[in-house]
N, C-alpha and C positions, 0 to 999 in steps of 0.2 A: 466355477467359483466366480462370480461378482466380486468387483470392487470399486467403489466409491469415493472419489475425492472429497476429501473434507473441503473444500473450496470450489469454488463457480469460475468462469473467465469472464471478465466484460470488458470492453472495446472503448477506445480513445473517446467515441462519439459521445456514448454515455458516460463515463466520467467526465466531463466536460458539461453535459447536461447535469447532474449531480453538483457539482463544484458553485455552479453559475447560480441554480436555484435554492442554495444553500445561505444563509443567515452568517457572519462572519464568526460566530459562536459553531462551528462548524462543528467542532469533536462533538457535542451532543448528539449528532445527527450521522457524523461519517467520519473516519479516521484513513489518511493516504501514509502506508510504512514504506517509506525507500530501503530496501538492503543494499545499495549500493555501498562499499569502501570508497577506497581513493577513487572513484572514479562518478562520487559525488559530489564535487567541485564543479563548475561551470554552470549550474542552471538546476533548478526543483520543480517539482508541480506544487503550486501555493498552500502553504501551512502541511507540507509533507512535514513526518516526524521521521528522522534518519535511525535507523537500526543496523548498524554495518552487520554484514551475512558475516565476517570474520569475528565477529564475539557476540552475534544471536544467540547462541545458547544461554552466554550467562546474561543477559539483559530479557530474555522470551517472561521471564515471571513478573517481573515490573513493566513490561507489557501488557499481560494480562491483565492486571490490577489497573491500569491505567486506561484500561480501553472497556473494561469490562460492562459499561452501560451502554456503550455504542452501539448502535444498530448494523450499521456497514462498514468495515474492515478490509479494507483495498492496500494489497502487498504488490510492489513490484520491485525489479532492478534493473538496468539499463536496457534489456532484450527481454526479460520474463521467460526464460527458458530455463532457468538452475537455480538460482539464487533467489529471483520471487516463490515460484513454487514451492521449493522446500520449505523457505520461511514460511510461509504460508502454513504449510501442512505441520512443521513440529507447534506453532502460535496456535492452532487447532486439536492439536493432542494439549497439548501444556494446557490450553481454556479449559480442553472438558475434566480433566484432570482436579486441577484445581477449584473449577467451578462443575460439578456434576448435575447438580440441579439447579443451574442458572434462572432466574424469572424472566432475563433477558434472551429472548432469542437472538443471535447476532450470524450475519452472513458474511461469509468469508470471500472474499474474491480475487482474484488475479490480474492486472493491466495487461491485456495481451497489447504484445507490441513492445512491453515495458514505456520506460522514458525514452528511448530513440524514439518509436511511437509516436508516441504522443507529442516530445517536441517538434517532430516536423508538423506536423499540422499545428501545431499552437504557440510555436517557439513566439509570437508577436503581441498573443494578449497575455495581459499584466494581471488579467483575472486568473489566469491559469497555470502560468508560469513565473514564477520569481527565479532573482540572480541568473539569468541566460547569459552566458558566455559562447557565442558560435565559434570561437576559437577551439573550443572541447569537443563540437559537436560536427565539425563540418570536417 
């Protein structure tokens, strides 16, 4: 038996690539969901949209509805080991649920690395990072 992630992994380099050649009008083109909780304070990746993993369930439907023309759909949480992925995976059940015959194709993907990740390599540009705190992070 096969199985399949409803999601992709991509890598700090390429979001970063993504973000930089993107238009400030950004959600038309890609959407970044932090699930982090409390431990979203100190620093974001620019125009992330915060989804706490502790009340994803009841917020996953105005998700959908909100993201729903997006093209690219990038979940993480501090490490992307538990709490992106899952997010990830039920925001992919819940899409095709609600939208079955979507006209938009939309891809789902994963920050591997999460926000640790990614902030050490970018903790310094302001394109990529807003509110850094290294007192959070060091």
């Amino acid at each position: 038996m096969s199985f399949s992630l409803p999601y992709k992994y991509i890598n700090a380099e390429q979001l970063a690539e993504i973000i930089k050649s993107k238009p400030a009008s950004a959600l038309k083109e890609f959407a970044v969901v932090d699930v982090r909780d409390s431990d979203f304070v100190g620093g974001n990746i620019v125009s992330a949209l915060n989804y706490p993993s502790d009340t994803f369930h009841a917020s996953v439907d105005e998700l959908v509805k909100k993201l729903e023309s997006v093209p690219k759909v990038i979940f993480h949480c501090a490490l992307s080991q538990a709490r992106g992925p899952k997010a990830a995976r039920i925001y992919a059940e819940t899409r095709s649920h609600a939208i079955p015959n979507s006209p938009t194709q939309q891809e789902i993907y994963v920050l591997r690395d999460g926000f640790s990740g990614f902030q050490s390599k970018y903790r310094h540009d302001p394109e990529l990072i807003e509110k850094f705190n290294k007192y959070y992070h060091d």
